[in-house]
Biotite code that builds the C-alpha atoms (Angstrom):
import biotite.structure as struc

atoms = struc.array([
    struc.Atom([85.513, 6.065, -0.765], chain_id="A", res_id=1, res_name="UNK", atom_name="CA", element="C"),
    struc.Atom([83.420, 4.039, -3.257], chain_id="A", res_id=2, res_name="UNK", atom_name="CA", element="C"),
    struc.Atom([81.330, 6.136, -5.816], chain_id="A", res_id=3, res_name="UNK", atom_name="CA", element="C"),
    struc.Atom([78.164, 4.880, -4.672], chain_id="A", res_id=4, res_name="UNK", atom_name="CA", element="C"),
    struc.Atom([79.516, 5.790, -0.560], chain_id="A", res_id=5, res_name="UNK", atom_name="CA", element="C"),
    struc.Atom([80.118, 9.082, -2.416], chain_id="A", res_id=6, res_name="UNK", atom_name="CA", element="C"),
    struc.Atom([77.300, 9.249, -4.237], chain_id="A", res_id=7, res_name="UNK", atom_name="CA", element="C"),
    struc.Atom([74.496, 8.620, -0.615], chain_id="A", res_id=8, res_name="UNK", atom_name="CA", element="C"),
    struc.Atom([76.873, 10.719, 1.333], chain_id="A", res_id=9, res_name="UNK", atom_name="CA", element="C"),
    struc.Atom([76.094, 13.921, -1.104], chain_id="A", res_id=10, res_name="UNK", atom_name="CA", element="C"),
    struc.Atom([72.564, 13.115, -1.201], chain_id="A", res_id=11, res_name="UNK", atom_name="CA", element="C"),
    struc.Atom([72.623, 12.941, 2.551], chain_id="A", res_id=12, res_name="UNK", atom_name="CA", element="C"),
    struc.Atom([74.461, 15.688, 2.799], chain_id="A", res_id=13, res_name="UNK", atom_name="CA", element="C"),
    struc.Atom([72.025, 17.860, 0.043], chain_id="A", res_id=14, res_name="UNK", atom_name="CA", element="C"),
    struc.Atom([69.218, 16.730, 2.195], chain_id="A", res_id=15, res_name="UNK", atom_name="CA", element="C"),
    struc.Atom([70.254, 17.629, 5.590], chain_id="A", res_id=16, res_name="UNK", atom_name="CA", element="C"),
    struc.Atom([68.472, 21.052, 7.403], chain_id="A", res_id=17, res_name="UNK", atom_name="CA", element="C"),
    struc.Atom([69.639, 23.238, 9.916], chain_id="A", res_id=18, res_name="UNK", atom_name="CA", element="C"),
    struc.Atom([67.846, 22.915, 12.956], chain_id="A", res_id=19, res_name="UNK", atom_name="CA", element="C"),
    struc.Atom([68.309, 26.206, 15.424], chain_id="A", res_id=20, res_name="UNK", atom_name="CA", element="C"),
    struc.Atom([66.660, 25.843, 18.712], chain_id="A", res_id=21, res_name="UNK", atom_name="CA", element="C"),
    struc.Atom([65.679, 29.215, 20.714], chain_id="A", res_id=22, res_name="UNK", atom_name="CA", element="C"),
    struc.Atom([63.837, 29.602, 23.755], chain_id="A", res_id=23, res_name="UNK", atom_name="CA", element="C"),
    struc.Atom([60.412, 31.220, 23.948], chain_id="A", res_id=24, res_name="UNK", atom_name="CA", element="C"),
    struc.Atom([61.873, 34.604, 25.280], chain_id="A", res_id=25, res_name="UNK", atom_name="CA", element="C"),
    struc.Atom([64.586, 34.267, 22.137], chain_id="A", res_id=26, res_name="UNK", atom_name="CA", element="C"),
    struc.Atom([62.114, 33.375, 19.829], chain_id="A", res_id=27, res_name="UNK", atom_name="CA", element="C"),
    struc.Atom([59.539, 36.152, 20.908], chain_id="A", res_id=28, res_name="UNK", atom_name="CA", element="C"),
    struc.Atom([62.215, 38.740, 20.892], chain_id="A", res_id=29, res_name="UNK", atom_name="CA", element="C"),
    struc.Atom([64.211, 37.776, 18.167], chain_id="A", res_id=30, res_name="UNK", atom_name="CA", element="C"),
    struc.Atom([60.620, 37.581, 15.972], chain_id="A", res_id=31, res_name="UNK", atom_name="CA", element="C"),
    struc.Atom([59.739, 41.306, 16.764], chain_id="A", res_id=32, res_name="UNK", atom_name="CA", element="C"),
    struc.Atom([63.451, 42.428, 15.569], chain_id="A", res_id=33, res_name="UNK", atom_name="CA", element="C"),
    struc.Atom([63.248, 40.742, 12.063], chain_id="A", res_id=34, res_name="UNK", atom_name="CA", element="C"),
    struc.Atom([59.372, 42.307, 11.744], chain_id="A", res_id=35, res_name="UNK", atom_name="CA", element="C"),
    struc.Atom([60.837, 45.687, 12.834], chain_id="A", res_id=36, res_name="UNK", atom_name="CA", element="C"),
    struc.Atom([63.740, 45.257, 10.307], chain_id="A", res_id=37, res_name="UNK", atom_name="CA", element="C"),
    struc.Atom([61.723, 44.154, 7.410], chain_id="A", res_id=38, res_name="UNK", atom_name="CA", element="C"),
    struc.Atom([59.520, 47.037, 7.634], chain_id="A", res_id=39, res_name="UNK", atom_name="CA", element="C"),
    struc.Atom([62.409, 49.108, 7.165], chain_id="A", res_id=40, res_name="UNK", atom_name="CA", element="C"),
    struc.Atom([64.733, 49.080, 4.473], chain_id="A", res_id=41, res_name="UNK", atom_name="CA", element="C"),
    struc.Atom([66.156, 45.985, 4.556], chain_id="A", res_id=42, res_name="UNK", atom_name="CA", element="C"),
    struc.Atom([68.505, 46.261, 1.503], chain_id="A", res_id=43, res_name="UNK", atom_name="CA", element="C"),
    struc.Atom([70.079, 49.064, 3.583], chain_id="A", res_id=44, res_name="UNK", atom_name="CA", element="C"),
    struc.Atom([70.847, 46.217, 6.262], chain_id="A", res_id=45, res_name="UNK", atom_name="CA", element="C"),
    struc.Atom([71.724, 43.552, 3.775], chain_id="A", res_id=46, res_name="UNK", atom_name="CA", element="C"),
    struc.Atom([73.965, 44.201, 0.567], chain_id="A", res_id=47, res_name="UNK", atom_name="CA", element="C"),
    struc.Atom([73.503, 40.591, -0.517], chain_id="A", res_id=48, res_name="UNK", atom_name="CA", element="C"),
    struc.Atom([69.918, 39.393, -1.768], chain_id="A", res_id=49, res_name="UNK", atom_name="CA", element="C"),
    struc.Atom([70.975, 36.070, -1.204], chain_id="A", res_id=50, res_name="UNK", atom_name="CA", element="C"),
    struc.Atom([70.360, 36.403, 2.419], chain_id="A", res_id=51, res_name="UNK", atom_name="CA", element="C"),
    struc.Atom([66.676, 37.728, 1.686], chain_id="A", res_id=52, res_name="UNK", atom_name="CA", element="C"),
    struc.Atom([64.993, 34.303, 1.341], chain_id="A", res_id=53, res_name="UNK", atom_name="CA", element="C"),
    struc.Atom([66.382, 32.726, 4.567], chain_id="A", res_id=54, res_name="UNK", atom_name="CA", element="C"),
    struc.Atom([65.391, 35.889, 6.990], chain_id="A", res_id=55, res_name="UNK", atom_name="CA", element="C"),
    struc.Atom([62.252, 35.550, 5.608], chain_id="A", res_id=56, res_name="UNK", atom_name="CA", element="C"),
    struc.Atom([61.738, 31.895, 5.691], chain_id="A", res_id=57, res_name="UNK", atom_name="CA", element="C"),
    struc.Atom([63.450, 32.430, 9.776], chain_id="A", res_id=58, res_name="UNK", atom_name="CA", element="C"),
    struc.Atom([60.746, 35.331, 10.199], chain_id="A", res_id=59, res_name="UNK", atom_name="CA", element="C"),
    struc.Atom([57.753, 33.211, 9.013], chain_id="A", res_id=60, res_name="UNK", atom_name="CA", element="C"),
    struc.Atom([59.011, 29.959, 10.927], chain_id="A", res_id=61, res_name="UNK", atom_name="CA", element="C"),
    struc.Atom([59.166, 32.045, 13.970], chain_id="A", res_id=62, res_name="UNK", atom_name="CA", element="C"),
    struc.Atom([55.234, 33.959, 13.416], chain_id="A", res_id=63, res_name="UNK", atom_name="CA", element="C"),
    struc.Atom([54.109, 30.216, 12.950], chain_id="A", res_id=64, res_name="UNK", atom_name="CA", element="C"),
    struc.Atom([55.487, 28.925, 16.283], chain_id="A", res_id=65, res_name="UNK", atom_name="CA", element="C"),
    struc.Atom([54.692, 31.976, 18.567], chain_id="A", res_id=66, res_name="UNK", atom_name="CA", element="C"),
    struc.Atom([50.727, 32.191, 18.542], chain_id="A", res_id=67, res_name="UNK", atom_name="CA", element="C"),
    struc.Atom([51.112, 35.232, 21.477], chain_id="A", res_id=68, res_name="UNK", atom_name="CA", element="C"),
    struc.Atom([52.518, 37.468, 18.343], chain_id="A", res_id=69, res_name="UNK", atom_name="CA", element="C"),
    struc.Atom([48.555, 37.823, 18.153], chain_id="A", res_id=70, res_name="UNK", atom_name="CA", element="C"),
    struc.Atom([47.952, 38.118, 21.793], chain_id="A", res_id=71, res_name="UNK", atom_name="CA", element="C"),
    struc.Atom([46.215, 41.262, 23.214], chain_id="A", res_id=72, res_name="UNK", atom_name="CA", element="C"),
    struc.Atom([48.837, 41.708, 25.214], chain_id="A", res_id=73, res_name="UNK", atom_name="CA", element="C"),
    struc.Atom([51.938, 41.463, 22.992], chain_id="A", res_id=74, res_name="UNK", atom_name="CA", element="C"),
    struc.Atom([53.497, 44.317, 24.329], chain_id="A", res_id=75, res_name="UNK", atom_name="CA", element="C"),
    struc.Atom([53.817, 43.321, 27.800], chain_id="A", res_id=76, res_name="UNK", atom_name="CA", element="C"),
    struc.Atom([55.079, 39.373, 26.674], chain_id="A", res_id=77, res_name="UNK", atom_name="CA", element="C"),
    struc.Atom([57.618, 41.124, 24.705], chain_id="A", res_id=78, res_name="UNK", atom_name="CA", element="C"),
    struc.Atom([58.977, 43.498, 26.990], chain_id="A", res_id=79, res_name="UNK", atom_name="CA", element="C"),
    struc.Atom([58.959, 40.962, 29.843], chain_id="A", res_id=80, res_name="UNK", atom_name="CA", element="C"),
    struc.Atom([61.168, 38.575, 27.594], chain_id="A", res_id=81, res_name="UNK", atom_name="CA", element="C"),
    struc.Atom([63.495, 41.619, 27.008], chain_id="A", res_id=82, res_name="UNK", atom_name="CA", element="C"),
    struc.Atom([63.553, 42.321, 29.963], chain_id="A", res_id=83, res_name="UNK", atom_name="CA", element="C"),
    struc.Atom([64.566, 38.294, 31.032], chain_id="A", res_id=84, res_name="UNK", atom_name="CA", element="C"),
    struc.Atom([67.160, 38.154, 28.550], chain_id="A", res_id=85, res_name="UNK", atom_name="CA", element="C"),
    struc.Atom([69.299, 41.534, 29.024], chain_id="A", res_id=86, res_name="UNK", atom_name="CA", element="C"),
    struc.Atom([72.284, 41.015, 30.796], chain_id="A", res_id=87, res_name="UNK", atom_name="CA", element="C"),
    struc.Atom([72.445, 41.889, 34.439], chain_id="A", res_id=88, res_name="UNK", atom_name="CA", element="C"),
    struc.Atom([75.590, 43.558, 36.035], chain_id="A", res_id=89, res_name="UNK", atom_name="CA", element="C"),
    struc.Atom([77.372, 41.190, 38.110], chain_id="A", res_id=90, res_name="UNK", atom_name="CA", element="C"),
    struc.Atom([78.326, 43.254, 41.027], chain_id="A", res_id=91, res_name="UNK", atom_name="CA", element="C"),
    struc.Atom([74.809, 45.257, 41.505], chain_id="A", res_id=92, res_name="UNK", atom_name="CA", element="C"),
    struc.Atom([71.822, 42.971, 39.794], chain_id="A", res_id=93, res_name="UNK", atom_name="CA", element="C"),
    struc.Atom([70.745, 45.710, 37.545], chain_id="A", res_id=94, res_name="UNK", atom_name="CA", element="C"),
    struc.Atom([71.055, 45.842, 33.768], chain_id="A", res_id=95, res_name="UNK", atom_name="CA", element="C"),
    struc.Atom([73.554, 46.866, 32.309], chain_id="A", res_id=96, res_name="UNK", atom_name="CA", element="C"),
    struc.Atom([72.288, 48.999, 29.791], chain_id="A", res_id=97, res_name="UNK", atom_name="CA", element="C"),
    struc.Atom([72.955, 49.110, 26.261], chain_id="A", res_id=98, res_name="UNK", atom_name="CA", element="C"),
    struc.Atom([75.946, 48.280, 24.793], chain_id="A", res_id=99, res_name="UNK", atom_name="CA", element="C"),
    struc.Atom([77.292, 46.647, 21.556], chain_id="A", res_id=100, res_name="UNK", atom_name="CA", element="C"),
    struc.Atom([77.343, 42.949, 21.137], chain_id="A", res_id=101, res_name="UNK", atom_name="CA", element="C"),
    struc.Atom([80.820, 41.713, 21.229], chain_id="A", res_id=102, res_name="UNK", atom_name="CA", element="C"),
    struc.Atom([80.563, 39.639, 18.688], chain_id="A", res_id=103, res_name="UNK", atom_name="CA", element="C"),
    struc.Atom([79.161, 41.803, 16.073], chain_id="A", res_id=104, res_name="UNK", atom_name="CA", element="C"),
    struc.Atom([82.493, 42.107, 14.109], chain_id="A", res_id=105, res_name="UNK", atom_name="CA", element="C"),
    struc.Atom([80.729, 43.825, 10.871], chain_id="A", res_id=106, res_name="UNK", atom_name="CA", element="C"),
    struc.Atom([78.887, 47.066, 13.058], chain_id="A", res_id=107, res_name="UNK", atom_name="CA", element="C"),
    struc.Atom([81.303, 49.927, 12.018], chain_id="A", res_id=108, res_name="UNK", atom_name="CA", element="C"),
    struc.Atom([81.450, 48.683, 8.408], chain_id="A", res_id=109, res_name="UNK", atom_name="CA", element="C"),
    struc.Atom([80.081, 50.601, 5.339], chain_id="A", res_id=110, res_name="UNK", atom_name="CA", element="C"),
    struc.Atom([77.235, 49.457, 3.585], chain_id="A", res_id=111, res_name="UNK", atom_name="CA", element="C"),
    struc.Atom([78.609, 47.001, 0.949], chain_id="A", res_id=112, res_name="UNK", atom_name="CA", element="C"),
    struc.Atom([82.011, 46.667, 2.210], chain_id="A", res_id=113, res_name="UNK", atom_name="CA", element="C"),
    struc.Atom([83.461, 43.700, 3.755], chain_id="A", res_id=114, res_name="UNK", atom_name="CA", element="C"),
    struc.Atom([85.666, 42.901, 6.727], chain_id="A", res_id=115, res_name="UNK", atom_name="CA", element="C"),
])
């Protein structure tokens, strides 16, 4: 590649964003997690601070683009999406209750320690 190629392909590179799209349910839902786990204490949940400043830049993306965070009836929008996204049981239509996400590889790890 020529240096100058090189040299516009970093810059486009350096420039480019991430661009996650979520529904409305996923978005609603997914906003009232992060609230709930900032409130706590997060650097019990996260062991590297380096992942502070892009859950709260997600977080405050999210509050931007859901105005019904404000709504008088919150509650009932957010349990309704909930409800919308759990999983259903094939064979009977019901939910299926909780249960641990399969892909959450890191849940029985220590706090600090790495897979």
């Amino acid at each position: 590649m020529r240096p100058s190629l090189a040299r516009e392909y970093v810059l486009i590179v350096e420039n480019e964003q991430i661009i996650i799209k979520l529904t409305p349910d996923e978005a609603l839902v997914l906003s009232d997690w992060l609230e709930r786990v900032q409130m706590t204490d997060l650097s019990r949940l996260v062991d590297d601070e380096a992942v502070w400043a892009p859950i709260h830049r997600l977080a405050g993306t999210l509050d931007k683009s859901l105005p019904g965070i404000f709504a008088a009836d919150y509650a009932e929008r957010l349990d309704a999406a909930r409800h919308r996204l759990r999983p259903r049981s094939e064979a009977s239509g019901e939910e299926s209750g909780s249960r641990p996400c399969p892909v959450n590889r890191h849940s029985t790890l220590e706090p600090g320690r790495t897979p």
